[in-house]
C-alpha positions as CSV (number, residue, x, y, z in Angstrom):
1,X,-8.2,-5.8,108.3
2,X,-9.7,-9.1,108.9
3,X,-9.3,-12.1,107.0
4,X,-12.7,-12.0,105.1
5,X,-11.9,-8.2,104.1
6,X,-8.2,-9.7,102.8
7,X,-9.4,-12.6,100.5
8,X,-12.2,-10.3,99.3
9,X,-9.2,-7.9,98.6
10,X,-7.2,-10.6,97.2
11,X,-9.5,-12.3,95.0
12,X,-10.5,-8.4,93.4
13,X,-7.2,-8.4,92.0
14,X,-6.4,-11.5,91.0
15,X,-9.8,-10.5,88.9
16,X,-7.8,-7.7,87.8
17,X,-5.2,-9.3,86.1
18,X,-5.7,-12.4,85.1
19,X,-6.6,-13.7,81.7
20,X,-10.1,-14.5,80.8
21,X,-9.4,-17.7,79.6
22,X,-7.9,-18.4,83.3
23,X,-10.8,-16.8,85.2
24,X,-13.5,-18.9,83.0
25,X,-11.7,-22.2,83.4
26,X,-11.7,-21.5,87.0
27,X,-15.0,-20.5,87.2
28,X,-16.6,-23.3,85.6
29,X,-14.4,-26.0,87.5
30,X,-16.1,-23.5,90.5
31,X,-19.5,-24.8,89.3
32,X,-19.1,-28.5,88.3
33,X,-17.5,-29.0,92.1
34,X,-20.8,-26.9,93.7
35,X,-23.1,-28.9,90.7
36,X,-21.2,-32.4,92.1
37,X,-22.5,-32.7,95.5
38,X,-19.0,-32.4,97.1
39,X,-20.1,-29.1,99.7
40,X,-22.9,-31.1,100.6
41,X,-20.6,-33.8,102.5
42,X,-17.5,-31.7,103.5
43,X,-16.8,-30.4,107.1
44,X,-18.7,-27.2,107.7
45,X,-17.4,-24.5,110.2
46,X,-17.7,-25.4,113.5
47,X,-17.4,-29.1,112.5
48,X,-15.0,-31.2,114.8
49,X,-12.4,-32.9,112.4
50,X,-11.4,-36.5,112.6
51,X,-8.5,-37.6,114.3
52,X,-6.0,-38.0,111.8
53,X,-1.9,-38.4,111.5
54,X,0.1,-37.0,108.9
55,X,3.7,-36.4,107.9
56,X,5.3,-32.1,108.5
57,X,7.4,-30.8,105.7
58,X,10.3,-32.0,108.3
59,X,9.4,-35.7,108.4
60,X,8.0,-36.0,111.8
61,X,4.4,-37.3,112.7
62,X,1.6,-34.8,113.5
63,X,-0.8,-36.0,115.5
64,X,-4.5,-33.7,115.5
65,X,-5.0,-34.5,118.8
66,X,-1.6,-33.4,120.0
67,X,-1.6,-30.0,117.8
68,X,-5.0,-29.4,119.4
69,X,-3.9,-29.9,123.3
70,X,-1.8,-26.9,122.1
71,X,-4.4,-24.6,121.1
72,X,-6.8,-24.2,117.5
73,X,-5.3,-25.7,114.6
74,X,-5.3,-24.0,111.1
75,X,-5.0,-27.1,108.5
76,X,-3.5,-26.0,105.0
77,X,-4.4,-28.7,101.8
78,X,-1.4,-27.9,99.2
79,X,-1.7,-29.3,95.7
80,X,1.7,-29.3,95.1
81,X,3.2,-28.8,91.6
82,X,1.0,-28.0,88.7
């Protein structure tokens, strides 16, 4: 299965169980951000990244530059604690 076919799988039960009052706040917070403009100026696939350092969940320094000399780089955003 590839990873278009998961999230599709995913997000179909998620659907599934989760309240409509969670699915309908999600889905208009969905719209505002597309109504906002915000797509319009984000990286696109196949957009090179700018160079950027940040701190690992282990304290060191993680340099894009250095991660990329090592092959692609998969960058995760978490939003921490609700």
């Amino acid at each position: 299965m590839n990873l278009p076919e998961a999230l599709r799988l995913k997000k179909e039960e998620f659907v599934k169980q989760a309240p409509e009052e969670v699915l309908s706040t999600m889905g208009k917070a969905t719209q505002n951000l597309a109504q906002s403009g915000i797509v319009e100026k984000c990286l696109q696939p196949g957009d090179k990244a700018p160079e950027f350092s940040l701190a690992s969940s282990d304290g060191s320094v993680l340099h894009l530059t250095s991660e990329l000399a090592k092959g692609p780089v998969i960058l995760k955003f978490f939003r921490g604690g609700w």
